[in-house]
C-alpha positions, 0 to 999 in steps of 0.5 A: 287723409285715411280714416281707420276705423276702430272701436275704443277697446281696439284703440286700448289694445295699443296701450296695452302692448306698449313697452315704453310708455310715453307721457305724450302720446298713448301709443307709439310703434316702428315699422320697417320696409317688410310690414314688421311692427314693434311697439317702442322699447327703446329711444331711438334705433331699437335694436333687433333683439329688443324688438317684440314684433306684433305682426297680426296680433292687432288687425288695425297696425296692418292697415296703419303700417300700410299708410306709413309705409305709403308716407315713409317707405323704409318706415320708422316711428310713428304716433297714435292718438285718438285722433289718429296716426302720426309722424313727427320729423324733426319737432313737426307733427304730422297726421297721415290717418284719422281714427273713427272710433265707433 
């Protein structure tokens, strides 16, 4: 499993651009096949003109984006906890990542 390292301010940044936030995960993203990432705006497809598109304004989502799309290649939406980054198919929950917050 990949560790990602990351201080606790840069985990609050991905609370900080959430659209939607969830009740049971601080932070949750898309990506697709091309490395774009958007926070949830929307349950289920997100539609192109409700995207807001974060591509290199948080460092860490390239390298998260890297390992999702190494786990699910046309991406999709994934989960972050302080534990670390997540894929839920169907009712599973699956870690791909493991944060290291210093």
């Amino acid at each position: 499993m990949q560790e990602i390292v990351l201080t606790q301010d840069e985990f609050e940044e991905f609370r900080y651009v959430q659209i939607q936030p969830r009740w049971d995960w601080p932070a949750t993203f898309s990506c697709n096949k091309f490395n774009q990432v958007w926070p949830q705006s929307a349950w289920g497809f997100t539609d192109e003109a409700r995207r807001v598109y974060l591509e290199r304004q948080i460092p860490q989502l390239v390298q998260i984006v890297e390992v999702v799309l190494s786990e699910r290649p046309l991406g999709g939406r994934f989960f972050t906890s302080d534990k670390g980054v997540f894929l839920k198919p169907k009712n599973d929950e699956i870690q791909i990542a493991r944060f290291i917050i210093v």
